[in-house]
N, C-alpha and C positions, 0 to 999 in steps of 0.2 A: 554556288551560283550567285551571282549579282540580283537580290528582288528586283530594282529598278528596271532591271533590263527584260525580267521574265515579264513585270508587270506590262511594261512598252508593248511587247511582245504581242502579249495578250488584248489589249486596244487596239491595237493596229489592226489585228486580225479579228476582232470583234466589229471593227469600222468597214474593213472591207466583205465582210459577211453580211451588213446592213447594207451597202449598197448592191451586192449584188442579188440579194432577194430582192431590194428596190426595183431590181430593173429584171427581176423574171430567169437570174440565172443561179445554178448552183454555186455557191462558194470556193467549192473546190474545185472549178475551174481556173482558178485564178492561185498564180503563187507571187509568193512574197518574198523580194529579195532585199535582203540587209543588206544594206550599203555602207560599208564601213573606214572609206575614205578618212584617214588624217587620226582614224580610229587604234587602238592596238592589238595586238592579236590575244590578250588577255579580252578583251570587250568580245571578239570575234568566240572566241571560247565558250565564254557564257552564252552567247546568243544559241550556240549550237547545241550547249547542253540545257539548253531552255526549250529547246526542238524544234529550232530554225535548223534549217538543209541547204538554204541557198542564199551565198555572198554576191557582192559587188563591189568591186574595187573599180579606181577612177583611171590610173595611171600603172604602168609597166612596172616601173623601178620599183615604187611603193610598195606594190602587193607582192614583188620578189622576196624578196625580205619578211614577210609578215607569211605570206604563204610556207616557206620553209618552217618556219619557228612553229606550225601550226599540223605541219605534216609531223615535224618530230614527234608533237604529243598524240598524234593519229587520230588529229581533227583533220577530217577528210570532207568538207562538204560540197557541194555542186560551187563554180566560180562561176560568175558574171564577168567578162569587163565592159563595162559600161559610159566608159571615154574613150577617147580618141586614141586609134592606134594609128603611128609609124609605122612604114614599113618597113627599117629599120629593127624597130622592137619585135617584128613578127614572131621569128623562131623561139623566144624567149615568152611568149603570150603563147604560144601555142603549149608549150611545157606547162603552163600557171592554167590556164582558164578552160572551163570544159564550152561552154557560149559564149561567141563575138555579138554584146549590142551593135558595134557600131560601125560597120563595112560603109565605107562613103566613096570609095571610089571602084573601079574596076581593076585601076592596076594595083589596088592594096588585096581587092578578092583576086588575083590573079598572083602575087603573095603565097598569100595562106594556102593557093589550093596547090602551087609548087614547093612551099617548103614543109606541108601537112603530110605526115606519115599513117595518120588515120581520117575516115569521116570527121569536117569540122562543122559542129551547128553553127550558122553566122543569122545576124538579122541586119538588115539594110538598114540603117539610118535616112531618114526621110526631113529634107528641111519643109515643114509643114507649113509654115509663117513666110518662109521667103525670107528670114532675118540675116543680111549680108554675116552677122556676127556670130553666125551659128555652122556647123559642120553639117552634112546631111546632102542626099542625092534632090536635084529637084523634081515638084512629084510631078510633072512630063515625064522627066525621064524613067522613072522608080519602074513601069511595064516594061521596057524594054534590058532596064539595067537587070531585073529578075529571070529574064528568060538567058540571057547571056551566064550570068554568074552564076543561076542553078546549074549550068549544063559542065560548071569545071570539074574536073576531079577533084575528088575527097573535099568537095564545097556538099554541106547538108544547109540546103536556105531555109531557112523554118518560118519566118516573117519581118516585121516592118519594126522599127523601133521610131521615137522623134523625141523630141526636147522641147515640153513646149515652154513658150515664152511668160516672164516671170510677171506675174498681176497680183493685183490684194485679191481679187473676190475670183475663183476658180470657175466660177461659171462662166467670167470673158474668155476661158481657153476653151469650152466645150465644144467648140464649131472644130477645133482643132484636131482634137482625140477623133471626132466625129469624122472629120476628114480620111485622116490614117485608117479607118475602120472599112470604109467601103473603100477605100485603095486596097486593103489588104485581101477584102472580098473579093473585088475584081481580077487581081493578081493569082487568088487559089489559096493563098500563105493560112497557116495555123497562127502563130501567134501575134500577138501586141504587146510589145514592150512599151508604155508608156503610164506617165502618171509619178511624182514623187512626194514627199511630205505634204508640201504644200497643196494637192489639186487631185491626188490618190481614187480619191473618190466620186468624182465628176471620172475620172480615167474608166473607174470600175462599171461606171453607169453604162460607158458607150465603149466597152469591148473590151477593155484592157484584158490581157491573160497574164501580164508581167508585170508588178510594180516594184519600182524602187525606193526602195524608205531608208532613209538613213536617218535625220537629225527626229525623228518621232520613234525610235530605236535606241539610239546611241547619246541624244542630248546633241549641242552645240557641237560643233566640230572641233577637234582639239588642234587642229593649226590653221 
């Protein structure tokens, strides 16, 4: 096992057990997904045999490749994808990934739930900021896009995902996570995927149940 990566491991989840007592909830409501973008599946190994269960991969192609190499050794753990899916890529994500973060449109969840041979958990991407440079439903639309796309077949909508926008001090995002939180109230939805390296823990204070760590995990990105 890699120490480095056990050690990571271990902070990370000691950071987010400090915010979520902070804010009056149990810990283990909240999971922690390694996000191993640009990363290799030797790194993804160690993370798993350090007793991480659940990845995040960025892109399609990537984690094709990295997932196989990782099935052979019968490193099996829960998959995130956490970027932006093609429709195009559909059927091939649907093979890789056991949760969709990032459904932005209706005819990509209309997609999934025609070429999905079983229940797919998906979570809406929400552009929370308004930032033209960002992917995400706008959140006008997020109550109505939720009542449509719950209702396809073999679509399991579980919650809201967002990205939020990149600042020095993580407290200018807090209005943000904040925002996604009572959308996700209003809506009915179970989870929240938000929150990464940088801002994890403002995420945890105001709801998160999903975070994404990668570079507080893994180090620098290797590409």
């Amino acid at each position: 096992m890699n120490s480095d990566t056990a050690a990571n491991i271990s902070r990370v989840n000691a950071r987010i057990a400090t915010a979520a007592e902070g804010a009056g909830r149990p810990p283990g409501d909240i999971t922690l997904i390694a996000v191993s973008k640009t990363h290799p599946a030797a790194a993804v190994a160690a993370a798993f045999e350090a007793g991480l269960r659940d990845f995040g991969e960025n892109r399609v192609q990537e984690a094709a490749s990295k997932i196989g190499a990782l099935r052979a050794q019968s490193v099996t753990p829960r998959w995130h994808l956490v970027g932006h899916l093609q429709r195009n890529k559909v059927a091939v994500a649907l093979d890789l990934f056991d949760i969709l973060h990032s459904v932005d449109s209706e005819r990509l969840a209309e997609a999934i739930s025609a070429q999905a041979t079983r229940p797919v958990r998906i979570l809406i991407e929400v552009n929370v900021s308004g930032e033209v440079s960002k992917f995400g439903v706008p959140l006008d639309e997020v109550s109505g896009f939720a009542e449509r796309t719950g209702g396809l077949p073999n679509i399991e909508l579980i919650g809201l995902m967002t990205v939020a926008p990149q600042v020095d001090d993580p407290e200018d995002v807090r209005s943000v996570f904040r925002t996604l939180r009572r959308l996700r109230d209003a809506v009915g939805l179970r989870e929240l995927s938000m929150g990464m390296t940088d801002d994890f823990e403002v995420a945890v204070e105001e709801g998160s149940t999903l975070v994404r760590v990668g570079r507080a995990i893994f180090g620098a990105r290797a590409g």
